[in-house]
C-alpha distance (Angstrom), angle and dihedral (degrees) to the residues before:
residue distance angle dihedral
X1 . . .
X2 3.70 . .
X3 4.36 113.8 .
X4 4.03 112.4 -113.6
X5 3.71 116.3 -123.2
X6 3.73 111.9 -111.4
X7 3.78 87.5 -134.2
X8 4.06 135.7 20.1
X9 3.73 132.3 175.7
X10 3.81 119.6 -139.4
X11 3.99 109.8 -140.8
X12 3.96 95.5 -170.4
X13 4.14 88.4 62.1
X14 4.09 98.1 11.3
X15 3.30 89.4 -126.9
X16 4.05 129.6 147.9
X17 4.01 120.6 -141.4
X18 3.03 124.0 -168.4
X19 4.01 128.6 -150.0
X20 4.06 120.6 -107.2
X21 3.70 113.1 163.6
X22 3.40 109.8 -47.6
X23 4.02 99.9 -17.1
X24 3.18 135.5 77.9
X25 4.30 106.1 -132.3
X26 4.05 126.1 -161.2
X27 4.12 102.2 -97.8
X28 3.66 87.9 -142.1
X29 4.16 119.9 165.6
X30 3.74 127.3 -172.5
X31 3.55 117.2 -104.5
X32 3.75 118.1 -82.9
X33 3.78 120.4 -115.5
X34 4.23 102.9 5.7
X35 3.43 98.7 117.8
X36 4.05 95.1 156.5
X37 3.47 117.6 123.5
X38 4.00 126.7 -108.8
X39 3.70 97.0 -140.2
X40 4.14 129.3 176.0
X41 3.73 100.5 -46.5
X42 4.56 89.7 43.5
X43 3.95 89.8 50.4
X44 3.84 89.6 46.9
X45 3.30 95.8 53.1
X46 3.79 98.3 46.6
X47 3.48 91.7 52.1
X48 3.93 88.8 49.8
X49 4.01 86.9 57.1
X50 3.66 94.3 45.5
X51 3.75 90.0 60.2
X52 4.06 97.6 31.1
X53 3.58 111.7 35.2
X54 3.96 107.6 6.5
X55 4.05 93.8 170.6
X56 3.95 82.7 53.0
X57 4.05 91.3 60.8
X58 4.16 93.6 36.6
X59 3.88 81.2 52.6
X60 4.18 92.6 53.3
X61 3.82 87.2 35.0
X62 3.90 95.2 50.7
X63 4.16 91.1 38.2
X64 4.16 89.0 48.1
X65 3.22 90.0 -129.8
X66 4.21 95.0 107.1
X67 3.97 91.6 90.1
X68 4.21 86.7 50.6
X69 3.52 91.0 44.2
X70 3.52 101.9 57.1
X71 3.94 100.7 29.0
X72 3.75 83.5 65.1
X73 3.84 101.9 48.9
X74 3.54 79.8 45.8
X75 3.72 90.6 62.9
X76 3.49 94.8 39.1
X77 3.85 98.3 55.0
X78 3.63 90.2 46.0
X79 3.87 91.5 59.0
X80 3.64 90.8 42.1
X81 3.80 91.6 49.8
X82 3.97 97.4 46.4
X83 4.16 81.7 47.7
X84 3.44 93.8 53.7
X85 3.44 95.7 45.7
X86 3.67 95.3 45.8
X87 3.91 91.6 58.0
X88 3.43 96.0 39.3
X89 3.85 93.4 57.8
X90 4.09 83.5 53.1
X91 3.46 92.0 45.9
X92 3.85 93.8 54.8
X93 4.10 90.7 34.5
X94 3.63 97.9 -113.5
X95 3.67 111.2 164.9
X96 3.89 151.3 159.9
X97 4.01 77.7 -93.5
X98 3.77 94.3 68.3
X99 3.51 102.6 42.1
X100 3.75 87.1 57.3
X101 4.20 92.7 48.5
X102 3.73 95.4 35.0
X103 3.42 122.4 14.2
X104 3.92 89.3 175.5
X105 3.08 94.1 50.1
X106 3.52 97.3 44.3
X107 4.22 88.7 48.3
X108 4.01 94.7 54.5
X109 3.98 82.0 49.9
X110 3.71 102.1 57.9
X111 4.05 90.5 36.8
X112 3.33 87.9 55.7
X113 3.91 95.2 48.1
X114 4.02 94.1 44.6
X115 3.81 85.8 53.0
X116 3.84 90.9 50.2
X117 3.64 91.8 46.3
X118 3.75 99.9 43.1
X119 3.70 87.5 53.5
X120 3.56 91.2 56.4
X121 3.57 92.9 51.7
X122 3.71 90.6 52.6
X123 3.57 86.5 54.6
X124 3.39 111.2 52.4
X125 3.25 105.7 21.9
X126 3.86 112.3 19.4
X127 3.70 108.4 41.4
X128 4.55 94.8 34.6
C-alpha cells in the first residue's frame, strides 16, 4: 500500500489539501488583514447565495475571497441606502422643521422612507 502525502496541491483549482485521516481536506485560511465587518446587507447576501447559487459561495469560500466579497457590498449598500434616504427625505420635504412641529408625523415619514430604501437595496443589490 502506497504512503499518502501529508500535503498535495491541486493545479486544475490551485488549491492545497491537506491530509486528516484518510482524506485529503481544502487547507484554506482566512484572508490576512480584512478586519471590516460584514454587517446586515453582507449576511443577507450570503444567505441569498447559500440558497441561490451554492457553488457560487463554495467558490468565494474556497478562493478566500467570501469575507472581501461581502464586507464590500456591505459597504456599498450602506452608502447607497443612507443616499437614498437622504434624497428621498428632500424629495418628500422632510426637514429639521418637521421633526420639531410633528414629531409623529415626521417618524411615520422616515419609517416609511427607510422601508422604501431598504427595499431597493434588496433589490438591486442584495437579492441580483
Amino acid at each position: 500500500m502506497n504512503k499518502l502525502k501529508p500535503r498535495i496541491h491541486d493545479e486544475a483549482n490551485g488549491l492545497d489539501y491537506i491530509l486528516v485521516g484518510d482524506y485529503y481536506v481544502p487547507a484554506i485560511e482566512p484572508p490576512e488583514g480584512d478586519d471590516r465587518p460584514i454587517g446586515k446587507w453582507g449576511r443577507m447576501h450570503r444567505a441569498y447565495l447559500k440558497e441561490t447559487n451554492p457553488l457560487l459561495l463554495n467558490h468565494l469560500i474556497l478562493t478566500g475571497r467570501l469575507h472581501t466579497y461581502l464586507a464590500d457590498l456591505d459597504e456599498q449598500a450602506q452608502d447607497c441606502y443612507r443616499l437614498i434616504i437622504r434624497q428621498m427625505a428632500t424629495a418628500e420635504g422632510v426637514t429639521e422643521e418637521l421633526k420639531r412641529r410633528s414629531q409623529w408625523e415626521w417618524i411615520k415619514t422616515m419609517n416609511s422612507i427607510m422601508n422604501r430604501a431598504e427595499e431597493s437595496i434588496k433589490r438591486e443589490l442584495i437579492y441580483t
